[in-house]
N, C-alpha and C positions, 0 to 999 in steps of 0.2 A: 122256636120251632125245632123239634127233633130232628137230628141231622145225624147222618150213615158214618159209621166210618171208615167209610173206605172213600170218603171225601174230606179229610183231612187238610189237605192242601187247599180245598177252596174257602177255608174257613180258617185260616193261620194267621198269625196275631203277624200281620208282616212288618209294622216297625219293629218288632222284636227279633223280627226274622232276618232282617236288613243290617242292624246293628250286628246283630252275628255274623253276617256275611263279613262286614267291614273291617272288624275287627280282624276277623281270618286274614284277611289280605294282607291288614298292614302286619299283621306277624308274620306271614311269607315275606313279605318284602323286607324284614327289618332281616330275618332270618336269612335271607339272598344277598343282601347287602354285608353283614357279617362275615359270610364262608363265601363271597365274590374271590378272593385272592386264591382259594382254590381252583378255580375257573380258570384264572388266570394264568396258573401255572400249568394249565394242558390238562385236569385232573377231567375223567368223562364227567358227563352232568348228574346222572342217573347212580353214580361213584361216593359223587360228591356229599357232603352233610345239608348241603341244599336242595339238593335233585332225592336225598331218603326223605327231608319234610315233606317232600311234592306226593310224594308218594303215599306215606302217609296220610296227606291232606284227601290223596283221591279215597283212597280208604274210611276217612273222616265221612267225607260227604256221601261216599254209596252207604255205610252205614247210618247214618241221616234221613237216607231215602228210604232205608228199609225200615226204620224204625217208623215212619212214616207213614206206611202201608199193613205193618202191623195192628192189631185191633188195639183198641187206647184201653180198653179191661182185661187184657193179657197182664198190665205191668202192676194191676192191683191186684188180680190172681195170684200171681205169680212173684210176690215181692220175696217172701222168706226163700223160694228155694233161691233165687238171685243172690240176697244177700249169703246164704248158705255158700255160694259157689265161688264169691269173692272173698268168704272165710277158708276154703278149703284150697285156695291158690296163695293165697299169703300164708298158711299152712307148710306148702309144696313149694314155694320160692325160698323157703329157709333150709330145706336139704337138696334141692333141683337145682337154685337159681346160681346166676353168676354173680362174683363179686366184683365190686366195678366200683372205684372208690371207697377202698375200705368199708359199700355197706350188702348186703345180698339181698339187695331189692329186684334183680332182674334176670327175666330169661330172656337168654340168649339164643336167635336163631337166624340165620343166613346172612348175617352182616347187621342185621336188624336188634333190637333188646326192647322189650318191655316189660311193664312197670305195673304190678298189680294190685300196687295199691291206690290206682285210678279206679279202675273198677271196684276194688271196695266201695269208694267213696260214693258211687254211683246205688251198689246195695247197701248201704244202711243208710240213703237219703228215702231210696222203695222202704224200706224194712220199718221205719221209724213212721215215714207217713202211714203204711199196714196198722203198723200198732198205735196209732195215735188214733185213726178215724174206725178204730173196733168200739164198739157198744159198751160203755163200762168202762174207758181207760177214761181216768181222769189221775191230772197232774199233783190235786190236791192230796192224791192217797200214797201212800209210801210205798206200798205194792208195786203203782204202775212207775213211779217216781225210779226204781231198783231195777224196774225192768228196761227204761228208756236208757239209763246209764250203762245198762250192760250190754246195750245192745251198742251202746254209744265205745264203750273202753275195752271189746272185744277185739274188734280190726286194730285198735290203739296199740293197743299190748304186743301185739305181733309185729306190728311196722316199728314198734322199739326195738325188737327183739333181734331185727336187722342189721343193724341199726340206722333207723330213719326219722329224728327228733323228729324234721320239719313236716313230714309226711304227715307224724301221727298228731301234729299239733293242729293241726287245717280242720281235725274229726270234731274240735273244739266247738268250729262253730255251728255245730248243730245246735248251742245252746240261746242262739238267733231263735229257732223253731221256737224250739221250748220254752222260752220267754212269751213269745206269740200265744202258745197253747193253753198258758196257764200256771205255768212253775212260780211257785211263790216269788216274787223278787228279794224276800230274805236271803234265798241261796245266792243268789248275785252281788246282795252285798257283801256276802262273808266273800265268795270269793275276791271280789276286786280289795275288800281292805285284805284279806290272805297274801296278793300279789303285790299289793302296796309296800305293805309293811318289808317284805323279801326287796323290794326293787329298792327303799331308801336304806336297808343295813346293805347294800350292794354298792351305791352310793355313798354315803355316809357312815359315820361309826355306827354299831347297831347299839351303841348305848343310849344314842340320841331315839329310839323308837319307844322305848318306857318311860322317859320326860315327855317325850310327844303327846302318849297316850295318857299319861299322867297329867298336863297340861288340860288336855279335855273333861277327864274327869271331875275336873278343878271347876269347871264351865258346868256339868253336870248338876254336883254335889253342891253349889252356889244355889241352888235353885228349891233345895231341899233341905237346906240348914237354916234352922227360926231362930238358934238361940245362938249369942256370938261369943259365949262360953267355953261353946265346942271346940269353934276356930280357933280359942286362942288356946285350949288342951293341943292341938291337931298340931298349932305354928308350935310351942313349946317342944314337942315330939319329933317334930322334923328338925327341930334345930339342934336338938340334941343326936342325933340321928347324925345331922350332918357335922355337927362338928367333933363326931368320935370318927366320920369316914376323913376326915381332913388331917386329923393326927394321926390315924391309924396307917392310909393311903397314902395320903399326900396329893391324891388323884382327883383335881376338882371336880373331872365329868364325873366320874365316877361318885364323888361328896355331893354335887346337885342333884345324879339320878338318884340316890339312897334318901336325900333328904326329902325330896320331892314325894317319893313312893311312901316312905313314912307317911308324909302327911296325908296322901292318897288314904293310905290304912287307916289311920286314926276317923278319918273321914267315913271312911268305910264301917266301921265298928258304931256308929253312932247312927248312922243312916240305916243298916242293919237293922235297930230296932224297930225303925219306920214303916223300910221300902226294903223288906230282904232278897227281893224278884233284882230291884235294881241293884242292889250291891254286890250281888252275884253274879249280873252280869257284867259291871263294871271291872269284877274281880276276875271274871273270865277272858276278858278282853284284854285284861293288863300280863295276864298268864301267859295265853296264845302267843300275842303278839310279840310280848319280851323272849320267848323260848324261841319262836319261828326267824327271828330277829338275829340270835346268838348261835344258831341253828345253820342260820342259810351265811353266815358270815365263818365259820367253820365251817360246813360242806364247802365252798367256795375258795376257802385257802389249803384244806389239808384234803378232799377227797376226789374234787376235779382236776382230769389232765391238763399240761397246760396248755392244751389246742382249744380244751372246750371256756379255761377263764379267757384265752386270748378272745374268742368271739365276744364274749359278754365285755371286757377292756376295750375292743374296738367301737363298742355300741356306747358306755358310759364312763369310759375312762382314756379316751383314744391316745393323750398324754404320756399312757404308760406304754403305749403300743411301738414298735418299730415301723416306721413310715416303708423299709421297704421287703418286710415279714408282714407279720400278721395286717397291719395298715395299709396294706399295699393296696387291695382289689376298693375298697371303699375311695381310696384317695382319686384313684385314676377315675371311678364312676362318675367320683362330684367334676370331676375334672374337663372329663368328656361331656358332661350334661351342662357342664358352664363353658364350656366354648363355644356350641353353638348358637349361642349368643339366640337372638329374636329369632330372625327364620332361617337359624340352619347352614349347615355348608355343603348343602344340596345332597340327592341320593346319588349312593358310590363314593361322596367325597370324604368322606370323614377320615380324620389322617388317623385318630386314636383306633377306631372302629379297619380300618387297613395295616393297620402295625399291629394291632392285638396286643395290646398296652391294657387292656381290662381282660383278667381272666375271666371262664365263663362267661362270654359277654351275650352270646346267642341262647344262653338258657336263664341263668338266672338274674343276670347284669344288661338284659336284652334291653331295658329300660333305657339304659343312657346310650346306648343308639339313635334312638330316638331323638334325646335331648341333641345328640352330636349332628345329624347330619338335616333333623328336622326344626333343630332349635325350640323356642318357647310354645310356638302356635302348635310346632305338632305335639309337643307334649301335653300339652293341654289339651290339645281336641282329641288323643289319647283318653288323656282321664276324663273328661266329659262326656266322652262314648262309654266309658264304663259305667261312670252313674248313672247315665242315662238309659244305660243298660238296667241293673241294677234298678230304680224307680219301674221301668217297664216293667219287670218280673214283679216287683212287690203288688203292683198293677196289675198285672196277671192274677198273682192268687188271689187278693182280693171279691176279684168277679166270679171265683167257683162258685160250684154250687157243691162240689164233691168235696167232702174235708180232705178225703186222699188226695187230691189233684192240689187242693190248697197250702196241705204240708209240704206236699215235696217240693211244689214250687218258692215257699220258704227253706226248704233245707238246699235246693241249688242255689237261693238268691244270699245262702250267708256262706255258702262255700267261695261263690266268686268274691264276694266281699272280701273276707279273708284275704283270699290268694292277693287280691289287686291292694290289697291294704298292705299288707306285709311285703309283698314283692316291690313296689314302689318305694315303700320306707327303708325298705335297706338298701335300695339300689342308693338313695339321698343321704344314707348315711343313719336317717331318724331311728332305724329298729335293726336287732340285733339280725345278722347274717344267718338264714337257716335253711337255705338250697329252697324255696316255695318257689315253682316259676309263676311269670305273669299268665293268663289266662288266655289260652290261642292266642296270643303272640310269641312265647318264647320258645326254643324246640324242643318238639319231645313230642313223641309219636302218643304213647301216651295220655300225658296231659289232654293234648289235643282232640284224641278218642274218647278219653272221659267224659268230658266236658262237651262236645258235642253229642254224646248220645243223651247227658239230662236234660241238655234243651232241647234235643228232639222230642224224648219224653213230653218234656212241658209242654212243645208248641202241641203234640197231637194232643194231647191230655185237655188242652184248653178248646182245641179247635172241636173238641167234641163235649163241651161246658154243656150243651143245651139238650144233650139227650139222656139226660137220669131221667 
């Protein structure tokens, strides 16, 4: 049944709308809890970095309400000049803004600072649903394919230029959508073996990445070899191969990866006459992989500071790290998130979370608050509200009828993913440290305004599913 919208509200997905409530609180409280010793020391409330969330929060929900009362075909009218306007404030934050941690993400005003590349994120989740549910965009064509990216590494590019690695990494998961929409999944696989290949030369020697890929090949080319002639041309070649890298070198990894790759080649030249598509690519894979390999293991020793290899050593080599420099904020997380033990040492008690023994503990380390004062059960019923969140929205889009209202509801449901994926993982230590806060929990006026205007977006979007 067609439904007005200006009845929005009686028609609101409310377990969705509830879990949003819930979650706000317990990020107030986690966030009251954290900057309590400010109180304590006499600081006014309204002063305080507890009493600006409050404040923000009320700002949160009156824009909530208005988004609410707004017509739900306003935000599909009107996507591009939106995203236009959250292009032209990340534009004006890089000669207006203040800098605030070495990055010029924010203006600054009455005691206050915000953060514009919230609201980006807010227009190019409009902008992308606009251009996805036009007449004629299809994923399969390289046109629209050039256009979704560009619409996608525009805000990226500027939130670097700040500089804001983690800000512009979060733009990533628009590629949640796009997967949904129709994006080949060939491009997914290049990327993940792209960031594979980088993450074990980061790990590991990156000589071990061309036996690797060598080894497969090996699995490949087994499949395709009739005559065992070839093989033993192939092992002859490799062996001579490796035993001029053994005198020559002396460098066995180095005499395994030449030998190896030899025999790769010989292989290659023989299947060539067969299957030229496959040995071309096989040949392409050994290329990429081995360069990107030698590549990011060079970038990594001679062109990164050493604040940005220290993040990536605390994430995969913590060993090399100094427990009380760079290791420091990770060690005290796990620390505080393993004291409180099952249930907690109650709200206001946490001795870690009152000595401020976790830097950033209320924005980006807001997590192990949690773990400290609520222990196991409230960390869990943390992240359980989040999938559950998270499920609800994919739930949501699902039941459109509008592909607009569908996208967007997928491009908020992979932003909060993100965030709550990566915020959680590095508060545990799992993923590299890169400032993402958790989602209406951690502070930041912000964040929090972001984030509640797309699911206001979404709830009124949905709560008027029946009137196309």
């Amino acid at each position: 049944m067609p439904t007005s919208s200006r009845h929005g509200w009686r028609n609101i997905d409310w377990v969705a709308f509830s879990i949003f409530l819930s979650l706000v609180a317990i990020g107030w409280l986690m966030v009251y809890t954290v900057n309590y010793p400010e109180l304590e020391r006499g600081v006014n409330f309204f002063s305080s970095t507890a009493g600006k969330q409050t404040v923000w929060l009320f700002i949160a929900m009156m824009v909530f309400a208005v988004v609410m009362v707004i017509d739900w075909k306003f935000w599909q009218t009107f996507n591009l000049p939106i995203y236009v306007g959250g292009i032209l404030l990340l534009i004006g934050v890089l000669f207006l803004g203040s800098n605030i941690k070495g990055a010029t993400s924010w203006f600054a005003f009455g005691g206050f600072s915000f953060q514009p590349s919230e609201l980006a994120k807010v227009g190019t989740a409009l902008a992308l649903a606009g251009y996805l549910s036009r007449y004629g965009t299809n994923l399969r064509f390289a046109r629209s394919q050039a256009i979704v990216l560009g619409i996608i590494i525009i805000p990226m590019i500027l939130i670097l230029w700040q500089p804001d690695a983690g800000s512009a990494l979060t733009f990533l998961s628009f590629f949640f959508l796009l997967y949904r929409e129709g994006l080949s999944p060939n491009i997914y696989a290049v990327g993940f073996f792209l960031a594979g290949v980088a993450l074990l030369s980061l790990l590991f020697n990156p000589i071990l990445i061309p036996i690797l890929i060598t080894l497969g090949g090996f699995y490949v080319l087994a499949g395709n070899f009739r005559e065992p002639k070839h093989w033993r041309r192939a092992a002859l070649a490799a062996s001579v191969l490796a035993a001029v890298a053994v005198l020559g070198f002396k460098q066995y990894w180095i005499a395994l990866g030449l030998g190896l790759t030899g025999f790769l080649v010989a292989g290659f030249l023989h299947l060539a006459r067969y299957n030229a598509r496959l040995a071309g690519m096989l040949t392409a894979v050994l290329v990429v992989g081995s360069g990107l390999a030698f590549s990011t293991d060079y970038a990594f020793n001679n062109i990164m500071k050493p604040h940005q290899q220290d993040r990536i050593n605390v994430w995969l080599h913590p060993e090399r790290c100094d427990p009380r420099g760079s290791l420091y904020n990770v060690l005290q997380s796990k620390m505080a998130i393993a004291s409180g033990g099952l249930e907690g040492k109650g709200f206001l008690e946490g001795a870690m979370t009152k000595m401020n023994y976790v830097p950033e503990q209320s924005t980006d380390f807001i997590f192990c608050t949690v773990g400290e004062e609520q222990g196991f059960i409230g960390s869990m019923t943390v992240i359980v509200l989040f999938l559950a969140f998270l499920l609800r929205l994919i739930f949501i889009a699902e039941r459109q009828r509008s592909p607009f209202s569908r996208h967007f509801a997928y491009g908020v449901a992979g932003l909060l993913f993100v965030h709550f994926f990566v915020n959680i993982g590095m508060t545990m230590g799992l993923l590299p440290i890169i400032g993402i806060p958790l989602p209406l929990i951690s502070k930041g006026g912000s964040s929090l305004l972001g984030f509640t205007i797309m699911i206001g977006i979404l709830l009124k979007l949905d709560s008027n599913r029946y009137s196309l």
